[in-house]
C-alpha positions as CSV (number, residue, x, y, z in Angstrom):
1,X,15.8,34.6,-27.3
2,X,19.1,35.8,-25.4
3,X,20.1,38.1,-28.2
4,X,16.3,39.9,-28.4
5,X,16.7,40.2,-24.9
6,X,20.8,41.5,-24.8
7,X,19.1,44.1,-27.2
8,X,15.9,45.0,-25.0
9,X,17.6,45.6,-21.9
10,X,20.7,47.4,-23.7
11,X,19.7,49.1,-26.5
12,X,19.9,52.8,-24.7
13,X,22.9,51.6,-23.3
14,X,24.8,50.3,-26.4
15,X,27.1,53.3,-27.1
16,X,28.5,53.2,-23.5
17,X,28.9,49.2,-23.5
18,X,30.0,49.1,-26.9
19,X,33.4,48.3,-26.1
20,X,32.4,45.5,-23.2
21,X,29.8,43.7,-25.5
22,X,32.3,43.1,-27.9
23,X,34.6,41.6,-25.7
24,X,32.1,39.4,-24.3
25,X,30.9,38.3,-27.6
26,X,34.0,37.4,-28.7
27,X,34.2,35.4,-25.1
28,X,30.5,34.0,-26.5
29,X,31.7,33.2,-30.1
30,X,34.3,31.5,-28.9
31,X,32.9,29.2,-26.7
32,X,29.9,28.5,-29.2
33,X,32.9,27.6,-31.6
34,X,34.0,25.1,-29.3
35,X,30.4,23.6,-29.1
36,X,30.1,23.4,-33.1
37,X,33.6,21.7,-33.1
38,X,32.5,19.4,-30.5
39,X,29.2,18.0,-32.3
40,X,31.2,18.2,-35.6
41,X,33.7,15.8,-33.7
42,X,31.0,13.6,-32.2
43,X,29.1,13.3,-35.4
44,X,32.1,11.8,-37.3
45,X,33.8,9.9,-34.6
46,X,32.6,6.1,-34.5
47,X,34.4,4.1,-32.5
48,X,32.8,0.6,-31.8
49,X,32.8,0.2,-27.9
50,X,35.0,-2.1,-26.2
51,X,34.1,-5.1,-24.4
52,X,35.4,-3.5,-20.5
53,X,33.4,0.0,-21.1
54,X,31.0,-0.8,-18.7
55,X,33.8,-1.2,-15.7
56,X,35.8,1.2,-16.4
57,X,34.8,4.7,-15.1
58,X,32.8,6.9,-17.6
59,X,34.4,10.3,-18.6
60,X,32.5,13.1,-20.5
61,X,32.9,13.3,-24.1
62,X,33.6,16.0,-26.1
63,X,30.2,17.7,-26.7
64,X,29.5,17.3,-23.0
65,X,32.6,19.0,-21.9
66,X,32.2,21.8,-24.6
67,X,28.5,21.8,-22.6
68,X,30.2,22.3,-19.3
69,X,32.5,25.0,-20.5
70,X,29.7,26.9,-22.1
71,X,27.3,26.8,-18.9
72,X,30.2,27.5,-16.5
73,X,30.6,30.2,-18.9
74,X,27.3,31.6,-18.2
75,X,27.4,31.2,-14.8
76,X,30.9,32.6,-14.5
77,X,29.8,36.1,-16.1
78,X,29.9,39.1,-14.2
79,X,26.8,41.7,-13.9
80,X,28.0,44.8,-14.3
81,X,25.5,46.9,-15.2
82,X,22.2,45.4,-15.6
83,X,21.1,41.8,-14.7
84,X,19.5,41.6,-18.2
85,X,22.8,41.7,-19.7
86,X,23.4,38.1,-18.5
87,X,22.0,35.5,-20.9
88,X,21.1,33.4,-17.8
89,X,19.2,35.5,-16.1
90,X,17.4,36.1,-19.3
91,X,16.4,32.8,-19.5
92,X,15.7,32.2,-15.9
93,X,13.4,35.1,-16.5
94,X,11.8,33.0,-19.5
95,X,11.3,30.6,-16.9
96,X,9.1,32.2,-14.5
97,X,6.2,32.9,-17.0
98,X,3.5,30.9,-17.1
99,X,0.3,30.6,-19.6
100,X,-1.6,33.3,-17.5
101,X,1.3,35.8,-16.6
102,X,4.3,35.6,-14.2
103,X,5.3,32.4,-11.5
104,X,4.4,33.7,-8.0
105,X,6.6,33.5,-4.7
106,X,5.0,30.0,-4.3
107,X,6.3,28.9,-7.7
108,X,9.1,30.2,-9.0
109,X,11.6,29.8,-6.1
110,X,11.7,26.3,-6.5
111,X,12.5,26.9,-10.4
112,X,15.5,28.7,-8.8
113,X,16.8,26.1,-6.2
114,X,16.4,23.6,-8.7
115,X,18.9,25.8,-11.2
116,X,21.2,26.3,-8.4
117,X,21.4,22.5,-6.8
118,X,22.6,22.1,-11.3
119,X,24.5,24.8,-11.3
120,X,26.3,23.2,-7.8
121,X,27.0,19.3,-9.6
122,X,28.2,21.3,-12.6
123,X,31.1,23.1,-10.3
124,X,31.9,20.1,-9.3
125,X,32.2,18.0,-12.3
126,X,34.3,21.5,-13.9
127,X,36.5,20.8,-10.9
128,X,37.5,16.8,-11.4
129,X,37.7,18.0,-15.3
130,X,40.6,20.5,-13.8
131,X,42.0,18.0,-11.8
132,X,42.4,15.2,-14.2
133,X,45.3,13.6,-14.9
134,X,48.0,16.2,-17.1
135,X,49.4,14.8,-20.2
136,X,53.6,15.1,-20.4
137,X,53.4,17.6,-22.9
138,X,51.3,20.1,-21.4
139,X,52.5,23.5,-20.9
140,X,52.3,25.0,-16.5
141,X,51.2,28.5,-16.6
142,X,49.8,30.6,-13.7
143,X,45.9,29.1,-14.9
144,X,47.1,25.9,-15.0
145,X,46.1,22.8,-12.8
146,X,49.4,23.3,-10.7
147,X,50.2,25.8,-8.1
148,X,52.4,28.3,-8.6
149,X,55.3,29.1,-6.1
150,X,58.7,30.6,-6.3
151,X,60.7,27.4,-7.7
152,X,61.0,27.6,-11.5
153,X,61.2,23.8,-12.2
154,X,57.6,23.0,-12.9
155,X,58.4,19.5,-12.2
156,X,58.5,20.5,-8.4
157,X,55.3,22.4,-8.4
158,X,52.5,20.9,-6.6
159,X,49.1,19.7,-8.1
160,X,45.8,21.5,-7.3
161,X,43.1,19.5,-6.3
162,X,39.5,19.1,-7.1
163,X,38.3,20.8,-3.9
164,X,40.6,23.2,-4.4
165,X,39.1,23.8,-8.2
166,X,35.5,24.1,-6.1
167,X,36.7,26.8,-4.0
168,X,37.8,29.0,-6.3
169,X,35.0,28.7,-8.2
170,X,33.0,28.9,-5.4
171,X,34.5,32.4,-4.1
172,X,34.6,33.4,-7.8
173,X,31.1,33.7,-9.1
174,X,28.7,30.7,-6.9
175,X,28.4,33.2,-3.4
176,X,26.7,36.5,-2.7
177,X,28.7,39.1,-3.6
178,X,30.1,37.8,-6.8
179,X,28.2,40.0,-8.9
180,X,27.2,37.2,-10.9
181,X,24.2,35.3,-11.8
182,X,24.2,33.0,-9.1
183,X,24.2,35.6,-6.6
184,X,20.7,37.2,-8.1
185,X,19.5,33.8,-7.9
186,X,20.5,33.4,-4.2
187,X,18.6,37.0,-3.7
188,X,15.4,36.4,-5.7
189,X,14.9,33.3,-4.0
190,X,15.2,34.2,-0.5
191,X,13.0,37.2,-1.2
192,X,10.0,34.6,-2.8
193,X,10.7,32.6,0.4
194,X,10.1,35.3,3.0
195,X,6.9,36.8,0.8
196,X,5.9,32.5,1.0
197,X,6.6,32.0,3.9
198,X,5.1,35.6,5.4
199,X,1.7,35.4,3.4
200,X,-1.4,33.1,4.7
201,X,-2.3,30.1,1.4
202,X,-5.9,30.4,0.1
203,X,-7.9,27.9,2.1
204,X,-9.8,24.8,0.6
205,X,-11.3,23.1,3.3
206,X,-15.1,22.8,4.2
207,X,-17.1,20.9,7.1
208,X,-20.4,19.8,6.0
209,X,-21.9,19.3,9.7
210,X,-19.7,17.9,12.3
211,X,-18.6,14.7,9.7
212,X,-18.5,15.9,5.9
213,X,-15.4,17.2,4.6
214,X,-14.9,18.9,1.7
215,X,-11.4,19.9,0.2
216,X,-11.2,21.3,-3.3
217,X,-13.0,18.8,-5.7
218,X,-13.1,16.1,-3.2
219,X,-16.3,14.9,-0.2
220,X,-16.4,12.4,1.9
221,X,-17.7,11.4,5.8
222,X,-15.4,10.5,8.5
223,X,-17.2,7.1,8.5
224,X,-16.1,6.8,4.7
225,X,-12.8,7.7,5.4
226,X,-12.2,5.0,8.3
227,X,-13.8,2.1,6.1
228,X,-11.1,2.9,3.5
229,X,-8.5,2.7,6.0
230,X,-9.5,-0.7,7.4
231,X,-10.3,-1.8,3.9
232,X,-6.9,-1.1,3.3
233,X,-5.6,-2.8,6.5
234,X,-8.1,-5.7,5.8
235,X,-6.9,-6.7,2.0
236,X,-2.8,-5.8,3.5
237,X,-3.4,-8.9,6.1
238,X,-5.4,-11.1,3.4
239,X,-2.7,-10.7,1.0
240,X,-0.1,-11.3,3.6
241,X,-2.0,-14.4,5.3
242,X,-3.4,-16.1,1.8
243,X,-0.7,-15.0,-0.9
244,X,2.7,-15.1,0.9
245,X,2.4,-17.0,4.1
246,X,0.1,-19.9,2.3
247,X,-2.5,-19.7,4.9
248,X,-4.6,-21.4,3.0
249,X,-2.6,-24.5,3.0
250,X,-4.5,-27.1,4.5
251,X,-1.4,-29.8,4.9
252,X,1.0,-27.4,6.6
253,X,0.8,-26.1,10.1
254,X,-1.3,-22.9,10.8
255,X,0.7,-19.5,11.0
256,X,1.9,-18.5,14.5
257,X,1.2,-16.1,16.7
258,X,3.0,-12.5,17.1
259,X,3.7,-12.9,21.0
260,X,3.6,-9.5,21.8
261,X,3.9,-9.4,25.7
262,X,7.5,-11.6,25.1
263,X,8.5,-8.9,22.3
264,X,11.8,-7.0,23.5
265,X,14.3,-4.4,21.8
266,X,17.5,-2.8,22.9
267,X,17.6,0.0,21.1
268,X,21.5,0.3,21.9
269,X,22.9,-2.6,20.2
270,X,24.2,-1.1,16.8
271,X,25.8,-4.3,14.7
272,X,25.5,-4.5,11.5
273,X,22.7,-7.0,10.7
274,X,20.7,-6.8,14.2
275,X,17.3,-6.1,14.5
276,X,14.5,-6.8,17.2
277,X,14.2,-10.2,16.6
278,X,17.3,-10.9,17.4
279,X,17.4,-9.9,20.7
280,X,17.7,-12.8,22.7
281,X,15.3,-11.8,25.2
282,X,12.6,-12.1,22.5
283,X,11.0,-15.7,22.2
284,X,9.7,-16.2,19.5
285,X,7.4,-19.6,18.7
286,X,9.3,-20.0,15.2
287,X,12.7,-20.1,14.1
288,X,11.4,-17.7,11.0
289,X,14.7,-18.1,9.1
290,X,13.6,-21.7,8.4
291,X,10.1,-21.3,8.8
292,X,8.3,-20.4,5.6
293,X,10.7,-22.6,3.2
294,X,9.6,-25.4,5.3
295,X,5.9,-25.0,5.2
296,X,6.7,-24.9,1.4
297,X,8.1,-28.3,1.6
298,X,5.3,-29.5,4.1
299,X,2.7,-29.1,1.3
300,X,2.9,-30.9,-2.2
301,X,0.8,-28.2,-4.0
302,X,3.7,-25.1,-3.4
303,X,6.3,-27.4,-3.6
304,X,5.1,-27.5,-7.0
305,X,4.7,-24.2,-7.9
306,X,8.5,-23.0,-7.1
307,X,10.2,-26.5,-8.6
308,X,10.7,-27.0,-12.3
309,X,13.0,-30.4,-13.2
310,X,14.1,-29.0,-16.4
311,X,16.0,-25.9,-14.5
312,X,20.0,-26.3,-13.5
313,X,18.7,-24.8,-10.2
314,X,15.4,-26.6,-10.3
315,X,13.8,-23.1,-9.2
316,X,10.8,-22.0,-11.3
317,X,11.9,-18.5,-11.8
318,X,8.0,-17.9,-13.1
319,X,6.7,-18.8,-10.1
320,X,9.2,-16.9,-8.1
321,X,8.7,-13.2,-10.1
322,X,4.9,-14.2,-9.6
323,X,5.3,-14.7,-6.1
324,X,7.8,-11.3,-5.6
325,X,4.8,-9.7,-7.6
326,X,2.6,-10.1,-4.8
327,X,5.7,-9.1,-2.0
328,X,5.9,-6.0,-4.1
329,X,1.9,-5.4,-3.8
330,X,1.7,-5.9,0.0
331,X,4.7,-3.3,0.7
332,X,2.7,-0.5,-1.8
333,X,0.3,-1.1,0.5
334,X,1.7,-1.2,3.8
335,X,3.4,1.9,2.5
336,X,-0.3,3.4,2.5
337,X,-1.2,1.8,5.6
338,X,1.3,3.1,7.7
339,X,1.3,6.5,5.9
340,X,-2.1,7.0,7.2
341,X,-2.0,5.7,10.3
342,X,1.3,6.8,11.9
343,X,-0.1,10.0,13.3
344,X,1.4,12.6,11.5
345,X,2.0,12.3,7.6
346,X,5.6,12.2,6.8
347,X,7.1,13.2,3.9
348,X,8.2,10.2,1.7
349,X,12.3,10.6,1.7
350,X,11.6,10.3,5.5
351,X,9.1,7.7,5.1
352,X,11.2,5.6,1.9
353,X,14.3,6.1,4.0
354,X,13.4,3.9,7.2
355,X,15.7,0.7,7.8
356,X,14.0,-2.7,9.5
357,X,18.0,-3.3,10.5
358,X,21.4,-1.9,11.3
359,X,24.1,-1.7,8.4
360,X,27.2,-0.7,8.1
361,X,27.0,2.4,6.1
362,X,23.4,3.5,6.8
363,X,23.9,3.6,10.9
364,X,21.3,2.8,13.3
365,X,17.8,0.9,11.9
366,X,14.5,3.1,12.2
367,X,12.0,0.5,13.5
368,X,12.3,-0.8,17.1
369,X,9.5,-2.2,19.5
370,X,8.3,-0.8,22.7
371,X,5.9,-1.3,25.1
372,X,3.8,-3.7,22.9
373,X,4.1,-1.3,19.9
374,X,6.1,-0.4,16.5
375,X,7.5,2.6,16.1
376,X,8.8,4.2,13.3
377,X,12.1,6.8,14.5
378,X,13.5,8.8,11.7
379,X,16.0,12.3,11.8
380,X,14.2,13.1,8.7
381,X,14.0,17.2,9.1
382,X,13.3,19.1,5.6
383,X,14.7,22.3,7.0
384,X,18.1,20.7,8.2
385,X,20.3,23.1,5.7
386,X,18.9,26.6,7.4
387,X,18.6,25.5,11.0
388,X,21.0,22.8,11.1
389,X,18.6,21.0,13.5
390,X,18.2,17.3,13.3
391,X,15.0,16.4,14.5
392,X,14.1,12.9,15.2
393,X,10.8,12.1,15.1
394,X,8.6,8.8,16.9
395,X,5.6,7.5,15.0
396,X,3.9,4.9,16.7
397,X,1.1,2.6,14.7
398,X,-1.4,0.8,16.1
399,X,-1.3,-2.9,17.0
400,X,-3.4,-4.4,13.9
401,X,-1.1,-2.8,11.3
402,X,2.1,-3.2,13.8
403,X,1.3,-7.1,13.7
404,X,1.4,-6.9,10.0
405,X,5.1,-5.4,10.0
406,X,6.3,-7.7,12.4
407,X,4.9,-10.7,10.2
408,X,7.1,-9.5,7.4
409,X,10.3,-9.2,9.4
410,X,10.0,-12.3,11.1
411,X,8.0,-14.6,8.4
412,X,8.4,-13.0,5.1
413,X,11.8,-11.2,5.1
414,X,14.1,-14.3,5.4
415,X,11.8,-16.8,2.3
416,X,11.8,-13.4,0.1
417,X,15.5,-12.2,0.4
418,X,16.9,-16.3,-0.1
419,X,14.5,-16.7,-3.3
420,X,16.4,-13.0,-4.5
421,X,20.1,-14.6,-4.0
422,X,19.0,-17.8,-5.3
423,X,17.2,-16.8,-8.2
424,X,18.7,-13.1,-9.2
425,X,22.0,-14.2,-7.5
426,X,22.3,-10.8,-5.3
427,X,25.0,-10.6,-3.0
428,X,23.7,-7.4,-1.3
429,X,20.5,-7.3,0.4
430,X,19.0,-4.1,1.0
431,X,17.9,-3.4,4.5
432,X,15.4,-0.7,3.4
433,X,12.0,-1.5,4.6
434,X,10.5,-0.4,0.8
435,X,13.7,-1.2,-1.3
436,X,14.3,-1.4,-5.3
437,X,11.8,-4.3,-6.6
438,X,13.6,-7.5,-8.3
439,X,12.6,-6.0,-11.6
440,X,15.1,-2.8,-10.3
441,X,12.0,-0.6,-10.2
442,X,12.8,2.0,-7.3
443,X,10.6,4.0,-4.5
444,X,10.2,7.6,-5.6
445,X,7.9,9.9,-4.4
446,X,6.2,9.8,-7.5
447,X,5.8,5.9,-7.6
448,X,4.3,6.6,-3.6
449,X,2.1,9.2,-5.3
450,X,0.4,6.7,-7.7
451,X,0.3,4.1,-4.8
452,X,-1.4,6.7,-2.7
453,X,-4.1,7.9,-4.9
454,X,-4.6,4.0,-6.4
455,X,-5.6,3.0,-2.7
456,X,-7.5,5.7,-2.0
457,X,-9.6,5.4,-5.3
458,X,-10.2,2.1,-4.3
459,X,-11.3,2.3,-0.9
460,X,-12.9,6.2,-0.6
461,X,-13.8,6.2,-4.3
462,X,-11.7,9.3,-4.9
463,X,-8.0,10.0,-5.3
464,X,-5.8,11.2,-3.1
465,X,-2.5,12.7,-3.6
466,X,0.2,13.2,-1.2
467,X,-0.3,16.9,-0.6
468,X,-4.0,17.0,-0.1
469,X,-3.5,14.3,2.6
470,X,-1.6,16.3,4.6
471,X,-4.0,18.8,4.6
472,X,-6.8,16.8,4.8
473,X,-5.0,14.8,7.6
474,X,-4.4,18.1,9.6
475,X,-7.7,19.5,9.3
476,X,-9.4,16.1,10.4
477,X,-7.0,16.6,13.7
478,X,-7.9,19.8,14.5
479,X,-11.6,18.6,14.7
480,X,-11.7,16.1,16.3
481,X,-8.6,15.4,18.2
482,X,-7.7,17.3,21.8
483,X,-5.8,20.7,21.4
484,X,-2.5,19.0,22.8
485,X,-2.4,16.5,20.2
486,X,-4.0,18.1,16.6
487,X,-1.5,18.2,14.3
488,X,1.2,21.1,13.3
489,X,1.9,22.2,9.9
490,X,5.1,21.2,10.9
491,X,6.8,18.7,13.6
492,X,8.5,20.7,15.1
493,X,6.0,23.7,16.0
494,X,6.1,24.4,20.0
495,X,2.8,22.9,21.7
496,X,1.8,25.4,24.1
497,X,-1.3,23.2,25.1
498,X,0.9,20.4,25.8
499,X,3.0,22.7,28.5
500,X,-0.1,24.1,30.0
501,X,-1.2,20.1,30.5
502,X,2.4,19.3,32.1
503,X,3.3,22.0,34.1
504,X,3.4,19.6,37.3
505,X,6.0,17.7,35.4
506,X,8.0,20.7,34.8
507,X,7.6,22.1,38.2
508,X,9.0,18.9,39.1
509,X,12.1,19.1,37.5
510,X,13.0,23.0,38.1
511,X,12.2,21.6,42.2
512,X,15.2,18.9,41.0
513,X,17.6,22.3,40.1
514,X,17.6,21.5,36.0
515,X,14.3,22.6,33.5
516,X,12.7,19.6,32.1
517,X,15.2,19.9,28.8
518,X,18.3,18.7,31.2
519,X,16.3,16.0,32.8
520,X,15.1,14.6,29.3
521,X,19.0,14.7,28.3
522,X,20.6,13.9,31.3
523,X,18.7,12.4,34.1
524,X,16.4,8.7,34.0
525,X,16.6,8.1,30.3
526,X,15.2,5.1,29.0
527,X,17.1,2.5,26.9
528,X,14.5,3.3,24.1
529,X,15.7,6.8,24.0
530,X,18.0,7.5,21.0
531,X,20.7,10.2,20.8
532,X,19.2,13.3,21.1
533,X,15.7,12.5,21.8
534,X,14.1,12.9,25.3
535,X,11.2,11.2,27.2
536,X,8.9,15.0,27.1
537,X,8.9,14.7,23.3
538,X,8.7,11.1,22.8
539,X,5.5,10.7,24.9
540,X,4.3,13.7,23.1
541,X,4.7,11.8,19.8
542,X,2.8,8.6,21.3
543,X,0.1,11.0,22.9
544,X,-0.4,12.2,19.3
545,X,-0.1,8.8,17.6
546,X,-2.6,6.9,20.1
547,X,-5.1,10.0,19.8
548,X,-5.3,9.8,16.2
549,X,-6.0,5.6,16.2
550,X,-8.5,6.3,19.1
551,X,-10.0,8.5,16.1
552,X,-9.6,5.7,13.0
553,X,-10.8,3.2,15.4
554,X,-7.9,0.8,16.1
């Protein structure tokens, strides 16, 4: 494929380039070479693995380095005439065709970022390559992995470093003005963003009457649509009460109350470990570290289940996957339930990225209590790399699905995480609201995807995938919601109706000598305020969350 098209896009050209074409094919030839002497290598070398390979770091063998040198190659070759004369390019070009013609601005440019994010770990693994340790009888030269300065005694020249290695290959041919392939990457895909991002989608949604909605292949009434959602909350609470709280147990004590009015949070207090039911303001009826492994023991019939005499642990490890099985099933569809409900969808890494508690590495938690409700507060922002604006975001859901969440945390939580260090021995807890399963089976958007459309299949007879949600979500809004609170393609659109509603407010502050920016970053913040994030645009974000369960009917 590269060599038809070398010869396409040269073949007028070849008596000029004669000269250059043979020296990079001899560049070419010799780095193929080193590929064939690699998987020659790899093909007769045998060696049985040792007993500590798993510990000990793992290095690149000799095929994948000869890999690495031959795509850093690639990207490393200068365009000097035509862009065709590049092998990548050609292929990247090979790439953008698709069964009925060429990959549009909506398509391609992601084929691109997705070469260039490569393109970026293979730098950097080229770079600890360069910087690896340096055998005694290697020779120093001026390409070496030492810098060169005026002493002769190579012993007292310095080593380079791997982020030294990543800026010179950086400056060298990953930047505009390179002249290399990365740099026509860089330009075709910033001009397939601005034709995106400058030219209106085709629609695909319908109103049948003031209820009906039709979007692409799928119809279905407003009244439809709520029943699915409190389906969904319904069978969320049965399998919370009935499967992992034992609420049918008739020998044990019935399952508390979430005391609501006595909830408190300080959304200041940042050790490691705290959450909102720690606060010692908070009274809770239940001590819910203790609680569930006691109603266990209360009645006969679980006891049962989880014991097995023959076991050194006397855990029935059975029982246990069974019963983390069903915690699994209840967080797929929480995961749902709060997707829908929150207000405006988010996008899963925001979603799958929430903490129920602070840690040490991850910073702050993401769920916090106030005024009577949960609310989800993330810094999720897809754009963050072009504006370099963090902006953190308040989701508020309603108190029927809240009160499940809390049940979890305070009920669930502590009986599931000591059944995972007894039984699986785990020393680390995860403090992710929708961690890895026991089984190791991790939260993708994919595996949200499925979870989505299952649900929805289920309840509304039809599947649903993340994307036509958020349309469908947004165009539901529009209808039927008030101007100030209908959803934005984005979060962080500027609501015009919302100022027009509070100009008083801002008139109000400018009387106070500051716009109403300083007073939300300055003046009167609450303690449920985070870093960065001011009372306007919070009670914008609960304006729009309460409007849109007003609409489900919560």
């Amino acid at each position: 494929m590269v060599e038809a098209a070398e010869k396409s896009a040269g073949r007028d050209e070849a008596e000029e380039e004669g000269e250059e074409q043979i020296e990079v094919e001899d560049g070419e030839d010799e780095t193929m070479a080193d590929v064939d002497e690699a998987i020659e290598e790899m093909e007769t070398h045998t060696d049985e693995p040792t007993a500590n390979a798993i510990s000990e770091p793992q290095t690149l063998s000799s095929i994948q380095k000869a890999c690495l040198e031959f795509c850093i190659a690639l990207l490393s070759q200068s365009i000097t005439r035509k862009e065709y004369g590049s092998p990548m390019v050609c292929a990247l070009a090979v790439l953008g065709v698709k069964e009925d013609g060429w990959k549009g601005p909506k398509q391609y440019p992601p084929v691109l970022s997705a070469v260039i994010k490569v393109a970026r770990f293979m730098v950097v693994q080229q770079a600890l390559e360069l910087s690896g340790p340096l055998d005694d009888e290697d020779e120093f030269d001026s390409d070496s992995a030492y810098e060169s300065d005026d002493s002769s005694n190579p012993a007292q020249r310095r080593r380079k470093g791997c982020l030294q290695f990543v800026q010179e290959m950086m400056n060298w041919f990953m930047v505009r003005g390179s002249h290399s392939p990365m740099q026509w990457m860089l330009d075709l895909r910033t001009y397939g963003l601005k034709i995106h991002y400058n030219t209106t989608s085709r629609g695909h949604v319908e109103w049948v009457g003031r209820e009906e909605l039709l979007y692409k292949s799928l119809q279905f009434s407003m009244a439809q649509f709520r029943g699915m959602v409190h389906g969904l909350a319904a069978e969320s609470r049965r399998l919370l009460m009935d499967e992992l709280l034992f609420g049918n147990s008739r020998a044990a004590e019935p399952i508390p109350s979430v005391p609501w009015d006595s909830l408190r949070d300080n959304p200041t207090d940042e050790r490691p470990g705290w959450n909102f039911l720690k606060d010692h303001r908070t009274r809770m009826p239940v001590n819910g570290e203790r609680w569930l492994f006691e109603r266990v023991g209360q009645d006969a019939a679980i006891r049962d289940r989880f014991t097995k005499r023959e076991t050194r642990s006397g855990i029935d490890k059975q029982e246990v996957e069974r019963y983390m099985d069903r915690v699994v099933a209840f967080r797929e569809k929480l995961a749902v339930l709060v997707h829908i409900v929150e207000g405006q969808p988010a996008r899963w890494p925001e979603l799958g990225s929430v903490r129920h508690s602070n840690t040490v590495k991850g910073g702050h938690r993401n769920i916090f209590i106030e005024d009577g409700m949960v609310v989800f507060v993330t810094r999720y922002h897809k754009g963050y790399n072009v504006s370099g604006d963090v902006k953190i975001i308040h989701r508020y859901l309603p108190r029927e699905v809240g009160e499940l969440l809390v049940y979890y945390m305070w009920l669930v939580l502590p009986f599931q995480q000591r059944l995972e260090a007894m039984v699986w021995e785990k020393e680390v807890i995860s403090s992710h609201m929708w961690p890895a399963d026991p089984s190791g089976r991790k939260w993708t958007s994919d595996r949200f995807r499925e979870a989505l459309k299952r649900e929805s299949t289920t309840g509304l007879g039809q599947a649903l995938t993340i994307a036509a949600y958020r349309e469908i979500a947004i165009s539901i809004s529009r209808r039927f919601l008030r101007a100030s609170t209908a959803f934005r393609t984005e979060e962080g659109e500027n609501n015009e109706e919302w100022n027009e509603e509070n100009a008083a407010a801002f008139v109000a502050d400018e009387q106070a000598g500051h716009t109403a920016h300083v007073a939300g970053m300055v003046y009167a913040r609450g303690i449920i305020e985070q870093a960065g994030a001011v009372a306007d645009r919070r009670r914008q974000f609960w304006m729009l969350s309460t409007d849109w369960h007003w609409f489900l009917g919560f």
